[in-house]
Structure formats: C-alpha cells, structure tokens
C-alpha positions in Angstrom: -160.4 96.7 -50.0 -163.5 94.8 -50.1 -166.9 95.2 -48.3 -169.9 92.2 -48.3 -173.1 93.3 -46.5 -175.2 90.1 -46.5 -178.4 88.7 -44.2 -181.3 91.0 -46.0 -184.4 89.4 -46.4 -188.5 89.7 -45.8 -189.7 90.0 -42.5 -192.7 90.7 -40.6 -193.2 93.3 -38.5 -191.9 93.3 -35.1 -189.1 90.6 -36.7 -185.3 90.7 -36.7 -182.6 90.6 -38.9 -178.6 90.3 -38.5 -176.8 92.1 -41.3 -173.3 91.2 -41.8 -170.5 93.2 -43.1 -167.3 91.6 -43.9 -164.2 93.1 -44.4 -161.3 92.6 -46.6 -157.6 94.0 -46.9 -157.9 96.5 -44.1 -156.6 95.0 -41.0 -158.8 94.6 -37.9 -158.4 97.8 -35.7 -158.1 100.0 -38.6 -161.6 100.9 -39.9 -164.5 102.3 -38.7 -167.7 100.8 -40.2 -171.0 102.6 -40.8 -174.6 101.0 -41.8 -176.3 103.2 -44.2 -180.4 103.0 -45.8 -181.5 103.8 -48.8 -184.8 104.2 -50.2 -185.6 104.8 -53.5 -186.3 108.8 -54.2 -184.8 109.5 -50.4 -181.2 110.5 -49.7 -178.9 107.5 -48.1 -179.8 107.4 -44.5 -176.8 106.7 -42.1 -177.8 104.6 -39.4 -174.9 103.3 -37.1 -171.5 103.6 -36.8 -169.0 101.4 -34.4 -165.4 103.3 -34.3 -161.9 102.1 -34.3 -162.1 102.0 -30.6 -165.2 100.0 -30.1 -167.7 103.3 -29.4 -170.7 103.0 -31.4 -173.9 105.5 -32.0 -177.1 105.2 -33.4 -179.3 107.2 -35.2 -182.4 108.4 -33.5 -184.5 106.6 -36.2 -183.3 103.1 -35.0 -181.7 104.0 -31.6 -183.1 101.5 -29.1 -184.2 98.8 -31.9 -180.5 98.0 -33.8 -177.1 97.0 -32.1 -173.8 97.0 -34.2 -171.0 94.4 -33.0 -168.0 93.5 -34.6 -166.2 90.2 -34.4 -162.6 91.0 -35.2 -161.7 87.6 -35.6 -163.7 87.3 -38.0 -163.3 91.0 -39.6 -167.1 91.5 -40.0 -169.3 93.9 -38.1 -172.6 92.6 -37.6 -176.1 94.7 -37.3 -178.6 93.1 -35.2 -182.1 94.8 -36.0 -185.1 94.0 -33.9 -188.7 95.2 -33.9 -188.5 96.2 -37.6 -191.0 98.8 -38.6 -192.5 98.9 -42.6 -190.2 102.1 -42.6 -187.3 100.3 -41.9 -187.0 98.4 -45.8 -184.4 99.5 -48.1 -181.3 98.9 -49.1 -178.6 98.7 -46.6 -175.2 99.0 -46.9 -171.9 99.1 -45.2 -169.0 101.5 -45.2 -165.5 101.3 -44.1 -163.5 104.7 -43.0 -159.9 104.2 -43.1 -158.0 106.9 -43.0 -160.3 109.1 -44.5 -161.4 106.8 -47.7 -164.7 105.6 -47.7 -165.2 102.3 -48.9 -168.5 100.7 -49.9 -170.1 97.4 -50.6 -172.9 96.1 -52.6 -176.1 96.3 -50.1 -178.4 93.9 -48.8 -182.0 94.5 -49.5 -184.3 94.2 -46.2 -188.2 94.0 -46.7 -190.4 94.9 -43.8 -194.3 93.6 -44.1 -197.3 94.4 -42.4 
C-alpha cells in the first residue's frame, strides 16, 4: 500500500491550494482517507476525513474553508483548501484506513504568507 500527498506549496493569504492523495494497492471503495497537519512542536492535527461511503467531515479549524473529494477513477482523494490563513502551514499528510491499518504517506509542505 502506498500513499503520495502532493500540491504543497507557498501561498498568500486568502489563496488556495489542492492537495492530492493517491492511492495504491487498496482497491477503490475500500479505504477511508484522512488529511492530517503537523506543525513542528504541536501534536498532528486531523483535519478531514471522507469515508468508504462518500460522507465526509471536517474539523472545526477548517470547516467552511477545505472540501475533500475523491476521484475513484483515478484512486486519489483530493483537498481543496481556500482562504488559507498563516495558521494553516505545516505539513500535511494523508492516511488510508483499511480495515483497521493505518497507512501513511510522505507529506506535502503548505506555506501560508502574510
């Protein structure tokens, strides 16, 4: 199983960003996928999560600003970020849950700027 989290980059305040995740050796319908943050000294932050079935949810931090889609065709789950805050740079990452296993990829670094 393999995880790729791409798209990270610098950005203005008020940008956007689409973070991709794509997905090897599970088959499509089989995983959930979670974004996660991290920030150096600050425990990894989950962020969103889109489930087996399609539901997804949002933490409050980016609820209203972020959007998680998947393309199954293409086995990647995308994160569509908009009005990006300073707060919002770190690391992020993505994480598949199949039946019960966690699997992680290498993140993609996002840089806010004022």
């Amino acid at each position: 199983v393999q995880l790729q989290a791409s798209g990270g980059g610098l950005v203005q305040t008020g940008g956007s960003l689409r973070l991709s995740c794509a997905v090897s050796g599970i088959g499509t319908g089989h995983y959930a996928i979670g974004w996660f943050r991290q920030v150096p000294g600050k425990e990894r932050e989950g962020l969103s999560c889109i489930g087996v079935s399609g539901a997804t949810h949002y933490s409050d931090t980016v609820k209203g600003r972020f959007a998680v889609s998947e393309d199954n065709a293409k086995s990647t789950v995308y994160l569509q970020m908009n009005s990006l805050k300073r707060a919002d740079t770190g690391v992020y990452f993505c994480c598949a849950d199949h039946l019960g296993d966690d699997f992680w990829g290498r993140g993609t670094k996002v840089t806010v700027s004022s």
